[in-house]
Structures are given as C-alpha cells and as structure tokens.
C-alpha positions as CSV (number, residue, x, y, z in Angstrom):
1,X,-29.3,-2.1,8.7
2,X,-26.9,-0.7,11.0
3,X,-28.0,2.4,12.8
4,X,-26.7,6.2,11.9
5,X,-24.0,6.9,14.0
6,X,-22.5,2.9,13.4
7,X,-22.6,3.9,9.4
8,X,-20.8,7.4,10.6
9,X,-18.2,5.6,12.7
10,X,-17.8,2.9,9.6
11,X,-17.4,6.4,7.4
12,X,-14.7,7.7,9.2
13,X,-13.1,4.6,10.0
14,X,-12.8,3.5,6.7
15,X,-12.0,7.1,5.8
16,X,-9.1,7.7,8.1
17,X,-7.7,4.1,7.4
18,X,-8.3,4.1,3.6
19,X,-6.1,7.5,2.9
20,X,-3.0,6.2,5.5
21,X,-3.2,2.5,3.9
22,X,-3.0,4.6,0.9
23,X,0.2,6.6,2.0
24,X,1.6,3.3,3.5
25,X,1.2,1.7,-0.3
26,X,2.8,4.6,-2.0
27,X,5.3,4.5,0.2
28,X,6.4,0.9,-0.6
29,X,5.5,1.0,-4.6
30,X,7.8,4.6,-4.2
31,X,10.5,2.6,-2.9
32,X,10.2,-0.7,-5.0
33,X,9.9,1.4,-8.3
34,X,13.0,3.6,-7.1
35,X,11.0,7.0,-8.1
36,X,12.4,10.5,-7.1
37,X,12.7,10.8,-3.9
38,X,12.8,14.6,-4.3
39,X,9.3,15.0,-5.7
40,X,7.5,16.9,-3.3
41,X,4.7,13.8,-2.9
42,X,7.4,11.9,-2.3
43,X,8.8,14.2,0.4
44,X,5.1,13.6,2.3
45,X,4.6,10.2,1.8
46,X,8.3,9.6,3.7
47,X,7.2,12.3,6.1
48,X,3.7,10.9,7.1
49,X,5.2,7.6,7.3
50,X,8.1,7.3,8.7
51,X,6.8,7.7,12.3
52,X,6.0,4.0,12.1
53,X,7.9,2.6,9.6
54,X,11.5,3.2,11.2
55,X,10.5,1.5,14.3
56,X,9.5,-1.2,12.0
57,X,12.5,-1.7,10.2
58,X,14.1,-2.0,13.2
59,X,12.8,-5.5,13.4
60,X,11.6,-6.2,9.9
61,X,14.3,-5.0,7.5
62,X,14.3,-5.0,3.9
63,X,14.9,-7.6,1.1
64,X,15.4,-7.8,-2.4
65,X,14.7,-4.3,-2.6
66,X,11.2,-4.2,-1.1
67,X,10.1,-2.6,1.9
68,X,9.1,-5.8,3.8
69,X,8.3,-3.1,7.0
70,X,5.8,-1.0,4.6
71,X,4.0,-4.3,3.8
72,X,3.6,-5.1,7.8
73,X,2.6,-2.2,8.3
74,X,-0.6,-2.2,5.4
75,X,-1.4,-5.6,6.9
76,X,-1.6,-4.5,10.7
77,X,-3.4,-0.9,10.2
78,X,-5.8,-3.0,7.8
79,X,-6.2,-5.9,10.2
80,X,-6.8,-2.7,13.1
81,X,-9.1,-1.2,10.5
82,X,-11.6,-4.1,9.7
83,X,-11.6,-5.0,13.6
84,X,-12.4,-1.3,14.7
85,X,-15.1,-2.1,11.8
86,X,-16.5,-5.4,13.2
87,X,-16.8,-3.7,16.8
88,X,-18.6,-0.9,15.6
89,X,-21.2,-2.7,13.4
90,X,-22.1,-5.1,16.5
91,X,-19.8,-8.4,15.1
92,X,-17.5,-10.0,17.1
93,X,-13.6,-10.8,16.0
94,X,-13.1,-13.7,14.6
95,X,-9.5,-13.4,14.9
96,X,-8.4,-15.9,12.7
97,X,-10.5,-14.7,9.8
98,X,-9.1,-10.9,10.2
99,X,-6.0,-11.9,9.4
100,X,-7.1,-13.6,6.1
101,X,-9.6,-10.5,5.4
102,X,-6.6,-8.2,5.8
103,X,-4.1,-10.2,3.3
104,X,-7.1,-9.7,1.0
105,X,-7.7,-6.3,1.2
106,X,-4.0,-5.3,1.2
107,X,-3.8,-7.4,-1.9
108,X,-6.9,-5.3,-3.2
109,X,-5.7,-2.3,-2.2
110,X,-2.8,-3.0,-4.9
111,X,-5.0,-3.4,-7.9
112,X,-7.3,-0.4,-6.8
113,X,-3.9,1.9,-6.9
114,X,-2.9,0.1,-10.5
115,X,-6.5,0.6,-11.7
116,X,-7.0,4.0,-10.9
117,X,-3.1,4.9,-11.6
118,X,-3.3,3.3,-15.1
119,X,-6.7,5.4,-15.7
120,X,-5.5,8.7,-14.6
121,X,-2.2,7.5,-16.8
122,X,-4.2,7.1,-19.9
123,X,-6.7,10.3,-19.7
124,X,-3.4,12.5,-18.7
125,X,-1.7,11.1,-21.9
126,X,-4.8,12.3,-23.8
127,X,-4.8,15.7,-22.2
128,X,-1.5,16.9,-20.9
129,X,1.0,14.0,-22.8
130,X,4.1,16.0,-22.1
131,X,3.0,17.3,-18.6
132,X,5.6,17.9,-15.7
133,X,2.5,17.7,-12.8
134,X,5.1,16.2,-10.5
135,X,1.9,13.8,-9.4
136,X,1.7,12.5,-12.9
137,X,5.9,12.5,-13.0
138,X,5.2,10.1,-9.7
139,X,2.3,7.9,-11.1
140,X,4.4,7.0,-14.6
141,X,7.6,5.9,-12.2
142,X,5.2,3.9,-10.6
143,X,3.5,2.6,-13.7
144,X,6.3,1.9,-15.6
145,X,7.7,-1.2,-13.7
146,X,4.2,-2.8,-14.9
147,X,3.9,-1.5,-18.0
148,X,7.2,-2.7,-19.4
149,X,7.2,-6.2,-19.3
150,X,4.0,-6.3,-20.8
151,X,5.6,-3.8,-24.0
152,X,7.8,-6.5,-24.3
153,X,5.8,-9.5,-25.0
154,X,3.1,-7.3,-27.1
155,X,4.4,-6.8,-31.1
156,X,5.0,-3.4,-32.2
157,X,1.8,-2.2,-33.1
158,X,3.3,1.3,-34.7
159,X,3.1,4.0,-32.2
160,X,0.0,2.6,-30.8
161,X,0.7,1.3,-26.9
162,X,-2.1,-1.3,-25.9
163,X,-0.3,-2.1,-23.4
164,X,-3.0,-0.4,-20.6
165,X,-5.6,-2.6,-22.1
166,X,-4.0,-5.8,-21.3
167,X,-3.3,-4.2,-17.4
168,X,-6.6,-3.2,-17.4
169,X,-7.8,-6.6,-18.2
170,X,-5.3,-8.3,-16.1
171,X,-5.9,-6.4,-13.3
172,X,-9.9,-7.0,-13.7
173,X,-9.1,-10.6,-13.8
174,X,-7.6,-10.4,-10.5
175,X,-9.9,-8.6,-9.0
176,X,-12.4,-11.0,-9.7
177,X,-10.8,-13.8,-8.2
178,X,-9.8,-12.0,-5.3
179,X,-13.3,-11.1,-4.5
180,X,-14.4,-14.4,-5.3
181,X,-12.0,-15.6,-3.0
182,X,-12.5,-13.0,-0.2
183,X,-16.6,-14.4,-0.6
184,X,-15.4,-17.8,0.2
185,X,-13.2,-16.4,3.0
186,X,-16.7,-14.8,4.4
187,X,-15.3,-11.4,4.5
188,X,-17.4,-8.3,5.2
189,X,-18.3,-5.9,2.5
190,X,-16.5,-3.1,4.5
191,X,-12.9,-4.1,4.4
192,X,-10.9,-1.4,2.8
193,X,-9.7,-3.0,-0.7
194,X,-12.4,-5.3,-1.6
C-alpha cells in the first residue's frame, strides 16, 4: 500500500490529467462529428485546447477529417500522466511499456465517453426528450455518428430505438477485451481509461 501523500499525488494527478484528456477527446470527437462550433462547450473546449494543439498541427496536420494532432496530443499527456504516476508510486519507467499502456488508455478513454454519453443520452430522452441544454444539443451530435449505422442494420421496431442497447453491449464487449488485453500488457491499475 502506497503511503498517503503518494495516493494524494496519484489523486491529483489522475485528476488534473483525467479532465484535460477529457477536453482533448471532446475536442477531436467535436471536430470528427462536425458539431456546432458555436455552442458555448464547444467555444471552451477550442479555447482550453488550442494552446497545444496549434503548435501540433503545425507538424501533425489533419486527415480524412480527423484531427490527427488531437490524437497525439491524448497519447502524449496520457503517456506523461501514467509516467508522473509510476514515479510517484515508487516504479520505475519501463519506457517501452508506457507507450503501449497509453495506446490503451486513450483507447479506453473512448468507450468511457461513449458509455457515459449514451447513458446520459438515454435518461435525458426519458426526462427532458425535447431539451435544448446546449450540453445535451453537444452529446446527441456526438452520439449520432454511432448511433446511425447501427439504426440502419436494426429492423424498424415501431418507434422503439434499441439501438443504445446494442452500443451498450458493443461497447462492453470492447471494454473487456481491452482490459484483458491491457492485463496481458502488465499495465497498472492507475492509467486513466482502463
């Protein structure tokens, strides 16, 4: 058991990283899904952001419509995060393996905000269905890239959308191969994702 102050430096490191990897992520699943730029979450995200992402894109531009410089950014402040970790817990840095560890959080990171999205999506539709909350306005642009490709295959069922329930599942089936994977890979329980 690690002592007090190396859990409260794991707190706030995992804290501090967690929200900006979650900026960072909005930021490219903003851009990818083409959502309003004028929504006033969007307006932060860009703002909080794009102190490191235009020096980015100065060398890693973008293609086929993704932000490859959003991306590079999640892997480097995750691979900064889980080695500020390691230090403070006493491990060394396998160097190698953080890179691997961070690939695998980032990738985590994705179903966590399509988890969590999809469940505030489907309690929101039960509570406020014609809401204008310009967070929930956000989370269905961001949803909806998902969402459709999946209300294609599925039959009409009448009104009734089960198409969350298949994300839901998919998105548990991933998860559990990328922990099991991330286990193989030896990766600490503290990487932000996982």
């Amino acid at each position: 058991m690690e002592s007090a102050p190396a859990q409260i430096g794991l707190l706030l490191v995992n804290a501090a990283a967690g929200f900006f990897l979650f900026v960072v992520l909005l930021r490219f699943l903003l851009q990818a899904a083409r959502a309003d730029f004028y929504n006033p979450i969007s307006q932060f995200v860009v703002k909080a952001t794009n102190p490191l992402i235009i020096p980015l894109r100065k060398v890693i531009p973008g293609f086929a419509g993704f932000d490859w410089a959003a991306i590079v950014l999640l892997v480097l402040v995750q691979c900064l995060a889980i080695s500020l970790s390691l230090l403070i817990a006493g491990y060394g840095l396998p160097i190698a393996s953080i890179g691997v560890w961070a690939l695998l959080g980032t990738c985590g990171l994705f179903l966590k905000l399509y988890f969590w999205g999809l469940l505030i999506m489907v309690i929101s539709s039960w509570l406020a269905p014609q809401s204008y909350n310009p967070a929930l306005l956000l989370l269905r642009q961001i949803m909806e890239p998902v969402m459709a490709p999946i209300r294609k295959i599925l039959p009409d069922m009448g009104g009734f959308d089960i198409s969350p329930i298949v994300l839901f599942l998919s998105i548990n089936v991933f998860e559990i191969l990328l922990i099991s994977f991330a286990r193989q890979a030896g990766a600490p329980g503290f990487i932000i994702g996982l």
